[in-house]
DODOPA-390870 format. One record per residue: residue in three letters; x, y, z of N, C-alpha, C in turn. Coordinates in steps of 0.1 Angstrom, whole numbers, plus 5000, padded with zeros to 4 digits. Example, Ala and Ser with C-alpha at 12.3 -4.5 7.8 and 13.67 -1.06 7.14 Angstrom:
{res: ALA; n_c1: 5132; n_c2: 4943; n_c3: 5078; ca_c1: 5123; ca_c2: 4955; ca_c3: 5078; c_c1: 5132; c_c2: 4967; c_c3: 5078}
{res: SER; n_c1: 5128; n_c2: 4978; n_c3: 5071; ca_c1: 5137; ca_c2: 4989; ca_c3: 5071; c_c1: 5129; c_c2: 5000; c_c3: 5079}
END
This chain:
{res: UNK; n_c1: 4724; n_c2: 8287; n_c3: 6229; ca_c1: 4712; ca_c2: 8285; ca_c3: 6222; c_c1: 4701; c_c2: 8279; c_c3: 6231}
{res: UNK; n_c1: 4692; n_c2: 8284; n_c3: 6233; ca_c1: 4677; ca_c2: 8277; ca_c3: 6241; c_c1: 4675; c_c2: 8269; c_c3: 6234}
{res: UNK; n_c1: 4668; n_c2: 8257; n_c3: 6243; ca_c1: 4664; ca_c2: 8248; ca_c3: 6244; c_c1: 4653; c_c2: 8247; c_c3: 6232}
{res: UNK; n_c1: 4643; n_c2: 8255; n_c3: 6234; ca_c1: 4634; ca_c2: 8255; ca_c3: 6220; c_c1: 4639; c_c2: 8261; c_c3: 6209}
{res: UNK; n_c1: 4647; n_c2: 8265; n_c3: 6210; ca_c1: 4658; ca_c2: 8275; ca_c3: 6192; c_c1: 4656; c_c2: 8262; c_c3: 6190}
{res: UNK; n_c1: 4669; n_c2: 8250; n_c3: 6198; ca_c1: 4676; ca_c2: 8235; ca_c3: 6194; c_c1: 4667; c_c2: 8235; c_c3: 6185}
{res: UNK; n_c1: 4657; n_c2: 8227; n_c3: 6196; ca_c1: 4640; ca_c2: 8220; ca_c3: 6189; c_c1: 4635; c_c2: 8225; c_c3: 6177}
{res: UNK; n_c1: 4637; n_c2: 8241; n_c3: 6176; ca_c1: 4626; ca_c2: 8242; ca_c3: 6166; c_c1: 4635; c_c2: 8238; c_c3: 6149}
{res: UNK; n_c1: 4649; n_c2: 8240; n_c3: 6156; ca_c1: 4657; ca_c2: 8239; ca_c3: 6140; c_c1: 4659; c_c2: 8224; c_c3: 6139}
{res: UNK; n_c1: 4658; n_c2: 8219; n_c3: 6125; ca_c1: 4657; ca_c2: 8208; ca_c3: 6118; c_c1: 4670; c_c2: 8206; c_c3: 6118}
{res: UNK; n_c1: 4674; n_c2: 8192; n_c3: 6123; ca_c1: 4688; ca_c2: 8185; ca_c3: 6124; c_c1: 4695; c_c2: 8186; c_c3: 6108}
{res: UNK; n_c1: 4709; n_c2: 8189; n_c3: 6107; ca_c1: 4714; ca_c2: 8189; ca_c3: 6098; c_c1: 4718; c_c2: 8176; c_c3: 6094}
{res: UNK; n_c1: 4718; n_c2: 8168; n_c3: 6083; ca_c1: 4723; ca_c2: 8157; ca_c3: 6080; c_c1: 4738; c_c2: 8159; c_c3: 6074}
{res: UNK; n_c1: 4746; n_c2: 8156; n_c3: 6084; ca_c1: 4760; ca_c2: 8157; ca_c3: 6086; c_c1: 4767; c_c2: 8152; c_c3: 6071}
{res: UNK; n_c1: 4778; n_c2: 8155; n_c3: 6068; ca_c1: 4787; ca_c2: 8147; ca_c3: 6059; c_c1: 4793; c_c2: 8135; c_c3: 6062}
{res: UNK; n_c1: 4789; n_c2: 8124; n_c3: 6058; ca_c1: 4798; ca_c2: 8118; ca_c3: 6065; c_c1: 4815; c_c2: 8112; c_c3: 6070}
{res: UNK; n_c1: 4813; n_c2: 8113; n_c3: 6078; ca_c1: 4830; ca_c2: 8115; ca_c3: 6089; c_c1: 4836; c_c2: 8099; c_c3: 6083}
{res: UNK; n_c1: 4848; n_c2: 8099; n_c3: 6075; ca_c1: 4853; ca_c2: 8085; ca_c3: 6077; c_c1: 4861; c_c2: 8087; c_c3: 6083}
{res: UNK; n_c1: 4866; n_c2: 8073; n_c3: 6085; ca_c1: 4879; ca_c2: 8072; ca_c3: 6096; c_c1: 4895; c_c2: 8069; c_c3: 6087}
{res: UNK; n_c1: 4902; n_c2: 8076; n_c3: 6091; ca_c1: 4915; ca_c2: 8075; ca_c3: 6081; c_c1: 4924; c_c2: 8066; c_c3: 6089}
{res: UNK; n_c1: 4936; n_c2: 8061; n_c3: 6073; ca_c1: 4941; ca_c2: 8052; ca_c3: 6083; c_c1: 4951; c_c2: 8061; c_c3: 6093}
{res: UNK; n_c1: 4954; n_c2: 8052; n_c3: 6098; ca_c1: 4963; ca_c2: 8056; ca_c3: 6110; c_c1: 4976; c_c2: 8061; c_c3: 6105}
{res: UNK; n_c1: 4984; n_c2: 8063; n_c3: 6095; ca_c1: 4994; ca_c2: 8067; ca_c3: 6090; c_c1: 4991; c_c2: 8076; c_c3: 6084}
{res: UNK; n_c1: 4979; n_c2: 8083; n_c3: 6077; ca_c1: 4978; ca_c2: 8097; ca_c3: 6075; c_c1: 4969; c_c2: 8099; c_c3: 6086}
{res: UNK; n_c1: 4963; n_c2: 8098; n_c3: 6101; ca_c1: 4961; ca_c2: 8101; ca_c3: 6108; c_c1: 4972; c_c2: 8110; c_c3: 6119}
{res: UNK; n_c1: 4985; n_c2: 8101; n_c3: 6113; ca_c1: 4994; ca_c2: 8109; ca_c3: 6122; c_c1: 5001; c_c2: 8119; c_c3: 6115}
{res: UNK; n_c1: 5004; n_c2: 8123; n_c3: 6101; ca_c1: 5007; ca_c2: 8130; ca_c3: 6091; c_c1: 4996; c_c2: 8144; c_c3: 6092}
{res: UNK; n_c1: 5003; n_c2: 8158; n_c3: 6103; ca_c1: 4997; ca_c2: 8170; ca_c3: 6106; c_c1: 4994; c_c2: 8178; c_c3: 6091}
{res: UNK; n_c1: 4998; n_c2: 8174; n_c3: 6083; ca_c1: 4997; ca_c2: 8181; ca_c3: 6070; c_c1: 4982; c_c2: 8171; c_c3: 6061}
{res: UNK; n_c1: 4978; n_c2: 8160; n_c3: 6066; ca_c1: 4968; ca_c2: 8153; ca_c3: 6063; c_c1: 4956; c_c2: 8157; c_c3: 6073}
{res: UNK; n_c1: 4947; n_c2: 8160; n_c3: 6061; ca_c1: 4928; ca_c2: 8162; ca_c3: 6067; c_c1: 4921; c_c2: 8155; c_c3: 6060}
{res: UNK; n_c1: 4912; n_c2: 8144; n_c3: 6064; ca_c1: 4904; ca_c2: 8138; ca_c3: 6053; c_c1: 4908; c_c2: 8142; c_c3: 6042}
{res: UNK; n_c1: 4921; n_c2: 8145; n_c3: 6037; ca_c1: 4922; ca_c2: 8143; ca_c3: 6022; c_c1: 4920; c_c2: 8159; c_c3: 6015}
{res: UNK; n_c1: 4919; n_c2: 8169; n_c3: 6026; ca_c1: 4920; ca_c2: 8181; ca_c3: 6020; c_c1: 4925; c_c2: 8184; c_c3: 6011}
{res: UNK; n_c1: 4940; n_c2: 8185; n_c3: 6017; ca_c1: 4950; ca_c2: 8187; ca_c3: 6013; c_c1: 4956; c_c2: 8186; c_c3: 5997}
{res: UNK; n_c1: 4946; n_c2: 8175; n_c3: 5995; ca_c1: 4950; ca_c2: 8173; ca_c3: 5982; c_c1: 4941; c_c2: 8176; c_c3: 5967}
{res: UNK; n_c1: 4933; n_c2: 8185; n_c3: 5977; ca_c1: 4923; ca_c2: 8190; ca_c3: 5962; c_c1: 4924; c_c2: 8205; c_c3: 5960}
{res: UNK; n_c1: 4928; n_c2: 8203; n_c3: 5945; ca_c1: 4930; ca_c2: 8214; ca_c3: 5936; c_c1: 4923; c_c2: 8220; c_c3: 5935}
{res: UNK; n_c1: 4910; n_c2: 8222; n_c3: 5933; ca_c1: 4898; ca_c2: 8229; ca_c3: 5928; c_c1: 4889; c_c2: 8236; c_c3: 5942}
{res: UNK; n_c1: 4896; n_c2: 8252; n_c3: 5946; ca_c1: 4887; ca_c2: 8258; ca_c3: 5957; c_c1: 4876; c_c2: 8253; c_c3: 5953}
{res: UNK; n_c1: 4870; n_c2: 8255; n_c3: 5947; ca_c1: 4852; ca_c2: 8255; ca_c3: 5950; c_c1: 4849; c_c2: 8245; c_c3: 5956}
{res: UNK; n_c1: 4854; n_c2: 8227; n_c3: 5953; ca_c1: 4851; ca_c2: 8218; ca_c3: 5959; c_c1: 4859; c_c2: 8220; c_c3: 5973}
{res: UNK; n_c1: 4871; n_c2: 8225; n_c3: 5975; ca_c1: 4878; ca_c2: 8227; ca_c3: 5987; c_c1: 4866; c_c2: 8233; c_c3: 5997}
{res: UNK; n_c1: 4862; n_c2: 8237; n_c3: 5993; ca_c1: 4854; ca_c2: 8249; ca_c3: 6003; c_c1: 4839; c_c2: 8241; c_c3: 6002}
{res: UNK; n_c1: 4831; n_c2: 8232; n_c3: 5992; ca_c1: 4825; ca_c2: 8228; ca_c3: 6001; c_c1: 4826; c_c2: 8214; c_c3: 6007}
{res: UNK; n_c1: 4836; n_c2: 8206; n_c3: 6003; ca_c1: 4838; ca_c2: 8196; ca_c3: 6013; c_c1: 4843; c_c2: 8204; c_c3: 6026}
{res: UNK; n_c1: 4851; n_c2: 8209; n_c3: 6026; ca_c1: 4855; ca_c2: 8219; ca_c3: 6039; c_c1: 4838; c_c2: 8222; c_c3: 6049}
{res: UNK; n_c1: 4830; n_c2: 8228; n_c3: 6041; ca_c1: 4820; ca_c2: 8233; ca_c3: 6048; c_c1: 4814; c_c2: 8220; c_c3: 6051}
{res: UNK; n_c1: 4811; n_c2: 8209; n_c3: 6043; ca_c1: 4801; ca_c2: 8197; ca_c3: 6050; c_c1: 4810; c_c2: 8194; c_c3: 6059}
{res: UNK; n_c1: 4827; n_c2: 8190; n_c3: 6061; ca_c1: 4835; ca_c2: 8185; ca_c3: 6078; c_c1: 4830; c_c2: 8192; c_c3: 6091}
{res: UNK; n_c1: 4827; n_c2: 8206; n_c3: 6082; ca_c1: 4824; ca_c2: 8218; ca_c3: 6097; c_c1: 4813; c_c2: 8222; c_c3: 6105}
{res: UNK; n_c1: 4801; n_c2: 8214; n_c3: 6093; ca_c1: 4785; ca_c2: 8210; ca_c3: 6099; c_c1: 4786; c_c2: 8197; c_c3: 6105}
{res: UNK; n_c1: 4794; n_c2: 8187; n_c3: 6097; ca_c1: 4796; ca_c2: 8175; ca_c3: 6106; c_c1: 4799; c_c2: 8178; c_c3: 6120}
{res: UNK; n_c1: 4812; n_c2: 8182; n_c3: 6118; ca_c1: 4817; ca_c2: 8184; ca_c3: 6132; c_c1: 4811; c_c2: 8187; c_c3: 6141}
{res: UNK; n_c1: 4807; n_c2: 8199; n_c3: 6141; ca_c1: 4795; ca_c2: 8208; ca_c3: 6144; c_c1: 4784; c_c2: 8201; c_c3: 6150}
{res: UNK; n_c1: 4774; n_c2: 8191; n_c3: 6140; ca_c1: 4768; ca_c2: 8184; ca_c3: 6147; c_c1: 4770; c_c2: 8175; c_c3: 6155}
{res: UNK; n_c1: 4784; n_c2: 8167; n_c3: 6150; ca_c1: 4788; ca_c2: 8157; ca_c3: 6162; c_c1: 4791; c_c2: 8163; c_c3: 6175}
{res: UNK; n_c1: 4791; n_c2: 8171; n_c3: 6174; ca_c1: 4800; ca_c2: 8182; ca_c3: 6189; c_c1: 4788; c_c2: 8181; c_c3: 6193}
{res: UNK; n_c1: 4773; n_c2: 8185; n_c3: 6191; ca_c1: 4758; ca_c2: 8191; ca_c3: 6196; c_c1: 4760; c_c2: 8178; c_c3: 6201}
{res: UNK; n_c1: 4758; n_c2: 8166; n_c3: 6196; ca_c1: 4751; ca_c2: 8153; ca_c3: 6193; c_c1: 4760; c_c2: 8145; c_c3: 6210}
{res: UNK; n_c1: 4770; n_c2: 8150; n_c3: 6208; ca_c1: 4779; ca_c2: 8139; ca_c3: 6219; c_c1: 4777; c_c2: 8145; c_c3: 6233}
{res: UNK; n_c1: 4776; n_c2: 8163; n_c3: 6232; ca_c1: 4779; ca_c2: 8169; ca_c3: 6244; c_c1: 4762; c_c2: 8161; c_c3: 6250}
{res: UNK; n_c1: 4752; n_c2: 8163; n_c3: 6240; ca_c1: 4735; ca_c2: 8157; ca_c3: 6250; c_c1: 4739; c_c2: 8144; c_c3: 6253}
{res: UNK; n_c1: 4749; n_c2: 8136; n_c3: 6246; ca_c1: 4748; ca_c2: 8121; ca_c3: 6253; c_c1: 4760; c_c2: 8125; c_c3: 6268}
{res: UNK; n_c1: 4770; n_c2: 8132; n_c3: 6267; ca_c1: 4778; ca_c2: 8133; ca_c3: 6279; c_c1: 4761; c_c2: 8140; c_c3: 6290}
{res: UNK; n_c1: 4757; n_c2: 8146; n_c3: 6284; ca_c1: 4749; ca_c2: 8154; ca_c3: 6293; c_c1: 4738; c_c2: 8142; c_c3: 6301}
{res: UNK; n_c1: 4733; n_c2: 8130; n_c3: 6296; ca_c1: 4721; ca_c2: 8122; ca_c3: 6297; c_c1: 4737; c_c2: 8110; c_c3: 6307}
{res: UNK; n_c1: 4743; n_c2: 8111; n_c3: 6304; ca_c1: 4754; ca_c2: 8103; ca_c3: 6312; c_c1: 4756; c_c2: 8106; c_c3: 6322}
{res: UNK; n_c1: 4762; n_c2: 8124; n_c3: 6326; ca_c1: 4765; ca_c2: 8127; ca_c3: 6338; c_c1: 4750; c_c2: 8127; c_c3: 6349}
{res: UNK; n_c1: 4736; n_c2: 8125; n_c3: 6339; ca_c1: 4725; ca_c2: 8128; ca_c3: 6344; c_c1: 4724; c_c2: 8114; c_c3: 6355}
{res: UNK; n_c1: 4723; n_c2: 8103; n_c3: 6343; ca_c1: 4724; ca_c2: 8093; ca_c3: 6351; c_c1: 4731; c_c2: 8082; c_c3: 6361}
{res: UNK; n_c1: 4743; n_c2: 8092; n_c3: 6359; ca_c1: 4752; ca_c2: 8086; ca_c3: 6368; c_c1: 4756; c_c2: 8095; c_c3: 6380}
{res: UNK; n_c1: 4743; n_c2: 8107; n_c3: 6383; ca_c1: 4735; ca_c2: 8114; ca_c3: 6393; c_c1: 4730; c_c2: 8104; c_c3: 6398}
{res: UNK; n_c1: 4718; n_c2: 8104; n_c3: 6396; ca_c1: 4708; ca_c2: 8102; ca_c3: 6394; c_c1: 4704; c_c2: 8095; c_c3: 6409}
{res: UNK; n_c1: 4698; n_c2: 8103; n_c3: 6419; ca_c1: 4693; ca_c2: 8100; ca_c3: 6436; c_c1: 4689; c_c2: 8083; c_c3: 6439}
{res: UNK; n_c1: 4684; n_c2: 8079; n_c3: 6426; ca_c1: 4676; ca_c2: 8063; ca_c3: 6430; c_c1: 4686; c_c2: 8053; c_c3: 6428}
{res: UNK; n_c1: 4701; n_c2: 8059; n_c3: 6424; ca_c1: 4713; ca_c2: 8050; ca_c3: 6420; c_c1: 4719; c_c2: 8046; c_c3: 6436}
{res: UNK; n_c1: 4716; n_c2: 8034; n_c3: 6438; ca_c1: 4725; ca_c2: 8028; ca_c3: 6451; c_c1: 4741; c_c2: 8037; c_c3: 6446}
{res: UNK; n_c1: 4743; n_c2: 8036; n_c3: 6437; ca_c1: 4760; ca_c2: 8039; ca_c3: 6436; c_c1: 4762; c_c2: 8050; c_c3: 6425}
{res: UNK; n_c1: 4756; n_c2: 8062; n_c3: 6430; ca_c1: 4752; ca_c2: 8074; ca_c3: 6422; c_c1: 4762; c_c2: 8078; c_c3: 6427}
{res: UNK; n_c1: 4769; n_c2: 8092; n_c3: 6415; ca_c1: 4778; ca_c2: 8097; ca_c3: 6421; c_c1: 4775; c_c2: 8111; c_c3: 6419}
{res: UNK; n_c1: 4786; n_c2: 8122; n_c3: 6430; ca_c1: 4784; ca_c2: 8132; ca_c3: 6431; c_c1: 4788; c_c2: 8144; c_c3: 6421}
{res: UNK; n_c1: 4780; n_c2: 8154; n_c3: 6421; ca_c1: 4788; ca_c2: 8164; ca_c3: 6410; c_c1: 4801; c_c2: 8164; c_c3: 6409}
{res: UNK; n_c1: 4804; n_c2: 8166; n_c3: 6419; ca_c1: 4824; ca_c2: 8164; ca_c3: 6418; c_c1: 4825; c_c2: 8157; c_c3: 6414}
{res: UNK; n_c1: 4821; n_c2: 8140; n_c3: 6415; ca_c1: 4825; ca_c2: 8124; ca_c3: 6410; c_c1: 4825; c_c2: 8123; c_c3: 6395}
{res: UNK; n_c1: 4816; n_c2: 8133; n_c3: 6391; ca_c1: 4810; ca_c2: 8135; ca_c3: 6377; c_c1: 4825; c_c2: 8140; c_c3: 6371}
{res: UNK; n_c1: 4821; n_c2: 8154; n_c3: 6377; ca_c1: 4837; ca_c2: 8164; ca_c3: 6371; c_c1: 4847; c_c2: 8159; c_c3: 6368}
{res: UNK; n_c1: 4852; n_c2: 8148; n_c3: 6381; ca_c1: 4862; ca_c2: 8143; ca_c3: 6383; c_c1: 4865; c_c2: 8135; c_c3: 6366}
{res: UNK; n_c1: 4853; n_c2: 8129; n_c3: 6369; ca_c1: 4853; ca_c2: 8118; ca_c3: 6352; c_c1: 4855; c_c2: 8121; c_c3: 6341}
{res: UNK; n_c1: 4847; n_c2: 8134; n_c3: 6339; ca_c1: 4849; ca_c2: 8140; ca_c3: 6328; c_c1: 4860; c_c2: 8153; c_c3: 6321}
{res: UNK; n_c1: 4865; n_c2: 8154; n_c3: 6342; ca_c1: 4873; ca_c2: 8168; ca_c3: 6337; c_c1: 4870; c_c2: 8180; c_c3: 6333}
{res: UNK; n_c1: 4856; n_c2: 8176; n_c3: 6340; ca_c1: 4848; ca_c2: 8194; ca_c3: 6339; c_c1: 4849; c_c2: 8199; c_c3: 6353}
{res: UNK; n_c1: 4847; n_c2: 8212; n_c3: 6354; ca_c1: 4848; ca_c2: 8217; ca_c3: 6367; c_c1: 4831; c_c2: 8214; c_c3: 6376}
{res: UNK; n_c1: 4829; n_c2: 8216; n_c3: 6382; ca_c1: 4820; ca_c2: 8208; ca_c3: 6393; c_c1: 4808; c_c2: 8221; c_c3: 6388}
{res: UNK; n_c1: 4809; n_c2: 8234; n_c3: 6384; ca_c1: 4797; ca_c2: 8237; ca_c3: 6382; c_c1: 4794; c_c2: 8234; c_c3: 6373}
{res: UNK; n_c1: 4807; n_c2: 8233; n_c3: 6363; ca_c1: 4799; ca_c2: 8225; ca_c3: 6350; c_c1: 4787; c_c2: 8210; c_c3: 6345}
{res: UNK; n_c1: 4795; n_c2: 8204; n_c3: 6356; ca_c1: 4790; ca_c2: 8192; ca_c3: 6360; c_c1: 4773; c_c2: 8193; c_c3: 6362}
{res: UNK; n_c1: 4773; n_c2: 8202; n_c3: 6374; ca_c1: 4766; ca_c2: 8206; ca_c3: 6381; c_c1: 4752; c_c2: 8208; c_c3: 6368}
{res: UNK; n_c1: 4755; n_c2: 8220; n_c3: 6357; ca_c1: 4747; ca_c2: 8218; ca_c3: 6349; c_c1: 4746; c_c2: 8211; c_c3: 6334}
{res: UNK; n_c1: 4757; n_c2: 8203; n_c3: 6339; ca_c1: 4754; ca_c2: 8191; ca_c3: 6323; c_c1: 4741; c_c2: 8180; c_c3: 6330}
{res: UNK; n_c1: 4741; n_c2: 8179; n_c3: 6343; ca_c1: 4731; ca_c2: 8173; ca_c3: 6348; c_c1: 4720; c_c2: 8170; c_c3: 6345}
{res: UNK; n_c1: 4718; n_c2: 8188; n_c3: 6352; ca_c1: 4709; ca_c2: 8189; ca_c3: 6350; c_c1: 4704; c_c2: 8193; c_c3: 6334}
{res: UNK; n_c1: 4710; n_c2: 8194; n_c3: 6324; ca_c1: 4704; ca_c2: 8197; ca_c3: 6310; c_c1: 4700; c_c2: 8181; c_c3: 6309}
{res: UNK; n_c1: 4710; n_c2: 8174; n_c3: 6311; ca_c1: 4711; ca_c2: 8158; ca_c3: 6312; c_c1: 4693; c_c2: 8154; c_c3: 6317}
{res: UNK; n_c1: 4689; n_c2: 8156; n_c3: 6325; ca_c1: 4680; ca_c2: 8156; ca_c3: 6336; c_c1: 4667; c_c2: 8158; c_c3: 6323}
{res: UNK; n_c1: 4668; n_c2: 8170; n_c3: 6319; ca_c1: 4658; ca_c2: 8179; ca_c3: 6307; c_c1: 4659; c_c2: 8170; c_c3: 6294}
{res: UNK; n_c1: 4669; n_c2: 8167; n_c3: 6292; ca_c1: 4667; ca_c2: 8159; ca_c3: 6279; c_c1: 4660; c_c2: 8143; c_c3: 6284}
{res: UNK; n_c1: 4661; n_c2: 8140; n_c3: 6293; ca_c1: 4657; ca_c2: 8124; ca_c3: 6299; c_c1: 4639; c_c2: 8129; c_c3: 6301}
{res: UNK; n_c1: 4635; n_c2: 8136; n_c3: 6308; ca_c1: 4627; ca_c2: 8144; ca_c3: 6312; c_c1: 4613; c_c2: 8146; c_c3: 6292}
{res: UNK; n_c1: 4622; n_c2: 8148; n_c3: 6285; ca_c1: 4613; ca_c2: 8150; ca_c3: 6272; c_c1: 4621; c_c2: 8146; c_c3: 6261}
{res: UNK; n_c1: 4614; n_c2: 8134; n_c3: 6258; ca_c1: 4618; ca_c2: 8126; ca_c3: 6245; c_c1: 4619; c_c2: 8131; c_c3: 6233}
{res: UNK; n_c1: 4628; n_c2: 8126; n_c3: 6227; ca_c1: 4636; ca_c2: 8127; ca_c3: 6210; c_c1: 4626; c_c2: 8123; c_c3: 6205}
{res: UNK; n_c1: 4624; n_c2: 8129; n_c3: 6192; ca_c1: 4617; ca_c2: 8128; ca_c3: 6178; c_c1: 4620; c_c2: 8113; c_c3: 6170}
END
């Protein structure tokens, strides 16, 4: 998606994400509590608000990894590191690096709303 698509569409106000405890977190048959509702219709749209959540948390985290690998470029850093250094951190491959950077770079470059 371009950069101005992002812009021009109005942020979704996510569902919000709780945190489960840790004992149905490790129970693979446990989803926020899916599992246990009888009535498709509500199944399907709590289902649909996890999957715009998701969805937007996924947009929302990749521009902060992106504004991170930017500034931990970044030429004026005494202890800047290199695309590889980046990759290395993140476990992306070096061209990827290469352009979370620079998107990184574009988002620092023109401020949020």
């Amino acid at each position: 998606m371009a950069q101005a698509d992002r812009n021009a569409q109005p942020r979704l106000r996510p569902a919000p994400l709780l945190f489960e405890p840790a004992e149905a977190a490790s129970d693979p048959e446990h989803f926020f509590n899916l599992e246990s509702m009888d009535d498709p219709a509500e199944l399907l749209s709590r289902a649909t608000e996890l999957t715009h959540a998701f969805r937007a948390a996924t947009d929302r985290s990749i521009e902060f990894q992106a504004v991170a690998a930017a500034q931990l470029a970044d030429p004026r850093r005494f202890d800047r590191l290199t695309p590889a250094d980046v990759a290395e951190r993140a476990e992306w491959t070096e061209d990827y690096a290469e352009k979370m950077i620079e998107f990184g770079r574009s988002l620092l470059k023109s401020p949020r709303p």
